[in-house]
N, C-alpha and C positions, 0 to 999 in steps of 0.2 A: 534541925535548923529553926530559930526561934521567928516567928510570924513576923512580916513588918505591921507598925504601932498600926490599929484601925485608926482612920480620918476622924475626929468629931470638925468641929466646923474650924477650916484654917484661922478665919479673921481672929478666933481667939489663942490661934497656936503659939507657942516660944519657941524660936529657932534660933542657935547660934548656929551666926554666917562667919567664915572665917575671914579674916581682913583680905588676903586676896584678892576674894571676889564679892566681898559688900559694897555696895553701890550708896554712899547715905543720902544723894540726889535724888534715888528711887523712895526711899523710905522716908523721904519730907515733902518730897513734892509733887508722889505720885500714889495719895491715901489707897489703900486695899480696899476692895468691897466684892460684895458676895451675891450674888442671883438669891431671893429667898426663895427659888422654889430646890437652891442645891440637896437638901437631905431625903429631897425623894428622887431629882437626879441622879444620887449614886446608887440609892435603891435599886429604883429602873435601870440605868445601866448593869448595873450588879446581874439583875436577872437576864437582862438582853444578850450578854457573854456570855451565858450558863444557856439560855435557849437556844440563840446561834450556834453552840458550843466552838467558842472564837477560844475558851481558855476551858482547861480542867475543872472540874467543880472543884477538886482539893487545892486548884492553884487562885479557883476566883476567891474560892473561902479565907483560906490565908492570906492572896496577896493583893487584891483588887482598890480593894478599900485605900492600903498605904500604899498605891501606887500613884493615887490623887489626881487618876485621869477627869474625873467629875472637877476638880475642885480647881482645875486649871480653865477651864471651858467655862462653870459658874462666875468666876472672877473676871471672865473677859468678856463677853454676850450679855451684856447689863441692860435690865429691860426689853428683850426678849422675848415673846412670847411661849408660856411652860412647853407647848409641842415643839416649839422652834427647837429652843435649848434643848432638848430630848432628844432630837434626831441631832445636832449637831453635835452633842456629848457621846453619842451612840458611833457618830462617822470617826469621831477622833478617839475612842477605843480602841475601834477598827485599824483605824490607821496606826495605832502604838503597836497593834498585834501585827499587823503586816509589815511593819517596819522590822517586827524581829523574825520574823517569817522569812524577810528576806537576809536579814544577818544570818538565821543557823543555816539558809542554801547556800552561802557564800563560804561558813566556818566546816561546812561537813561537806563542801565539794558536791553539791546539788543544781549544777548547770541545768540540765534536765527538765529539774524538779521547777525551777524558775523561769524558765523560759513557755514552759503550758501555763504557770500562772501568770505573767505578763499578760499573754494573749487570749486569756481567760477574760481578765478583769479588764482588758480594752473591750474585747466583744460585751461583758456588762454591764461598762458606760454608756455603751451607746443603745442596749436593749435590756434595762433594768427585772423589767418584768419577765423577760424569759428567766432570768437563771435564777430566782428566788430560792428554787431547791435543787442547786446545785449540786454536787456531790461534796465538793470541798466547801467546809464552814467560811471560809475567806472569800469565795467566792461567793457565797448567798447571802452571806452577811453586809457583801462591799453593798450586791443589788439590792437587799432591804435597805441600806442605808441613803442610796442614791435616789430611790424610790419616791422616800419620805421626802429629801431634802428637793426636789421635783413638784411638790405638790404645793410649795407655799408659793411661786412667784412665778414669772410667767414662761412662757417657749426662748424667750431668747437670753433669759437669767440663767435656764437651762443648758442651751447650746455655750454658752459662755465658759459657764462652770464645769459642763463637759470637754470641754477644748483645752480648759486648764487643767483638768486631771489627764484630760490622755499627756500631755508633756511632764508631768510628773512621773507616772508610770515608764515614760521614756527615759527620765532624767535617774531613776534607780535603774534600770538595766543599764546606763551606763556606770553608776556605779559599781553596779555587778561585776560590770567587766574592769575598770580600773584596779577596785579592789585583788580580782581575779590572777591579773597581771604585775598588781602590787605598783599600778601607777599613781606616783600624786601627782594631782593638777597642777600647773601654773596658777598663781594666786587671782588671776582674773577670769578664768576659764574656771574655778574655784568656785568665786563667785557665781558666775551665772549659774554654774549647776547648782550650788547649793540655794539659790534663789527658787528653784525645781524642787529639790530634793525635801527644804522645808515647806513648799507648797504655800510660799508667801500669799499667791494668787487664788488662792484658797480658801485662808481663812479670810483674807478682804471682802471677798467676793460674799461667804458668807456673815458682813456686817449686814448682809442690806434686805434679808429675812428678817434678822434679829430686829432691823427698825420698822418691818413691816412695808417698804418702798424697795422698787427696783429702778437703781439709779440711770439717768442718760447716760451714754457715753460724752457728754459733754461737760459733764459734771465728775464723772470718774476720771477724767482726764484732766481734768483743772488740773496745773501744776502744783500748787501746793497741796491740794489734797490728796492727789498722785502721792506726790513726795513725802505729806507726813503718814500715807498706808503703808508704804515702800520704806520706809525705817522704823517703824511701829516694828515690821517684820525684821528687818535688818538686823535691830537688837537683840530680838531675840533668839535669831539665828547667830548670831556672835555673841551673844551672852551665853548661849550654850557649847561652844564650844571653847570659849574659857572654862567653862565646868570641868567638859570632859576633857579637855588637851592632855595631862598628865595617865588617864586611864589609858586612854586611844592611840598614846604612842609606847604604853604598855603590852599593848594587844596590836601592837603593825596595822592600825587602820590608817588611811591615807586620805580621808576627806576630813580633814578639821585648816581653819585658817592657820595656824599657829602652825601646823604640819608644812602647809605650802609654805608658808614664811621661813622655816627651818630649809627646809629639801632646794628652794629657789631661789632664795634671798640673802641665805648664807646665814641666817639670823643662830645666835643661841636660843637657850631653852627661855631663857631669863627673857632678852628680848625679842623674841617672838609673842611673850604672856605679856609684856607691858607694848604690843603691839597691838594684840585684839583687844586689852582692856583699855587703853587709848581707842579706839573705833567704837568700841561698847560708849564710852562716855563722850565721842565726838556724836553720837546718832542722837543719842541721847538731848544735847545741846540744839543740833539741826532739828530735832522731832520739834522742841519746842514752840521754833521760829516758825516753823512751817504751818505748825497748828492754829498760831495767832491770823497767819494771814490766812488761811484755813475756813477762821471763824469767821472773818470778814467776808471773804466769801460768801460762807452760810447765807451772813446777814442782807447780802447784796442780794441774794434769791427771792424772799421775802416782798414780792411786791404789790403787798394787799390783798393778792388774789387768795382762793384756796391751794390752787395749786403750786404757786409760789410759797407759802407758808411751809403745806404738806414738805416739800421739796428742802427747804431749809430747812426744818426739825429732823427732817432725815438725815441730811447732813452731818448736822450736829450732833446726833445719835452717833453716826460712825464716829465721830471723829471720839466723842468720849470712850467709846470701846475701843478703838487706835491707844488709847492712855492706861485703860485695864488693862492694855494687853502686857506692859509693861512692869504694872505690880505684880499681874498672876503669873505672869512666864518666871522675874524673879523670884519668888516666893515656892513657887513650884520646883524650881529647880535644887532647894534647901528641903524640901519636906518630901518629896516623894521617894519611895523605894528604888526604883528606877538607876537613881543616882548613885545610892550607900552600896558601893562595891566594896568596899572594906569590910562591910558587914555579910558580904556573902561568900559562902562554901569556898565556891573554884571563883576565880577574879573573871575565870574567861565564860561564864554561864552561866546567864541569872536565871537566879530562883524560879521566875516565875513564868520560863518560858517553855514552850515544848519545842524538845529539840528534834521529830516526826515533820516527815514533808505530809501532813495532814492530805488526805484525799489522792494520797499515793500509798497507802498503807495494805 
């Protein structure tokens, strides 16, 4: 099987998108840009996967690179500081490998096998430093990664971020079990897991390293800044599953919008796709608005003081990586390996996964 293409730098990549799902709202009004510290990003990740052994050496060597998890993280964390980005490209490797980790327990009927790592990976959210040499790579690799990201901002950026991954972790064991049982959600019930599932609360939460400020809740909570973090994610969570709709209901998965919309709604194949790409381009529209009054906000912070300043550029910080997130998520979802299932072996097994409940071997 022929290698996926190595990364050199996206911003200078050619992708045909096919009309479906190209968005030309994204590509006029949302420019790409690039973290310059990404080419030693993939680097370091490259070796992190290979030290952790999160992936096979024959599978980092081959497929690491065109799989563009760097190049999706560089595009979005702009301005960042090099260790921020590091550890936050490092958690979101992690998280792509744990994501398939938990697909081959689900495709090879590994109930077992997933239910000790659930309660693995709660017990090393909340005690990083014990399980660094864990026996299973997912599990030492989750607490080096939580470790790091612990170190930049204070106790209760901490407990925060903690509180959101333990409901993600919750939010896949129920997928575990839906899948299990071959249930699809109701389209709103849909929603909220998949608001889990994609870890909306996640990557927001990590804007606020990247600007070097850990936000009040009273400022996280502004409505419009709520609102334009909260569809920054949205899009991109329904941008992707526009992608995959047509794989996913090849392969009997049941968490995609486009699935609920079919299974509860009555919808066709047709309109169920012009249902998610109408939301993809209504988010799109609301991100805008929200971001203006957004900015106004910012600007309201700003009251002379240093603190007020501080507090406003931080703002402002998120809110531009709220708009990266946009370019890199579509861009990413055109260029990485990930995606090109056409191009691989078996449709139901990607290349670059092990299909080993690792650390049960």
């Amino acid at each position: 099987m022929p290698a996926f293409p190595h990364s050199t730098s996206p911003a200078t990549t050619a992708v045909a998108i096919p009309p479906s799902l190209a968005l030309p709202v994204i590509e006029a009004a949302f420019p790409r840009q690039l973290h310059p510290y990404w080419p030693r990003l993939q680097e370091n990740t490259r070796g992190w996967l290979l030290e952790k052994r999160l992936m096979p050496a024959d599978k980092v060597a081959e497929y690491a690179d065109g799989l563009c998890y760097t190049d999706l993280m560089a595009g979005y964390y702009l301005g960042a500081p090099d260790d921020v980005l590091q550890a936050i490209a490092d958690f979101s490797a992690w998280f792509f490998v744990w994501d398939d980790r938990h697909d081959r327990d689900i495709v090879h009927g590994r109930p077992a096998a997933w239910r000790k790592l659930r309660s693995r990976l709660h017990a090393a959210l909340d005690a990083p430093g014990l399980h660094l040499y864990h026996r299973d790579p997912l599990v030492a690799g989750f607490a080096d990664s939580v470790l790091r990201l612990f170190s930049f901002l204070g106790r209760k950026w901490n407990a925060r971020f903690a509180r959101h991954f333990h409901a993600v972790i919750d939010a896949y064991d129920r997928e575990f079990r839906n899948r299990t049982n071959g249930t699809v959600p109701k389209v709103e019930e849909y929603l909220e897991l998949r608001r889990l599932t994609f870890a909306h609360w996640i990557w927001t939460d990590l804007l606020e390293p990247s600007a070097g400020c850990e936000l009040p809740t009273v400022v996280r909570k502004q409505p419009a800044f709520h609102r334009a973090a909260l569809l920054s994610q949205e899009f991109a969570a329904w941008y992707n599953d526009l992608c995959s709709l047509p794989k996913e209901i090849a392969g009997d998965e049941v968490h995609n919008l486009g699935i609920s919309l079919i299974r509860h709604e009555g919808m066709t194949l047709e309109e169920a796709i012009a249902e998610v790409r109408g939301r993809v381009e209504e988010s799109i529209i609301e991100f805008l608005a929200a971001e203006q009054e957004a900015r106004r906000f910012a600007a309201s912070l700003d009251d002379g003081g240093i603190r007020g300043k501080e507090m406003s550029s931080a703002v402002n910080a998120c809110l531009d990586n709220m708009r990266n997130w946009f370019s890199s998520v579509y861009w990413f979802h055109h260029e990485s390996g990930r995606y090109m299932v056409d191009n691989w072996d078996d449709r139901s097994t990607p290349p670059y996964v092990n299909n080993e409940a690792a650390g049960e071997k």
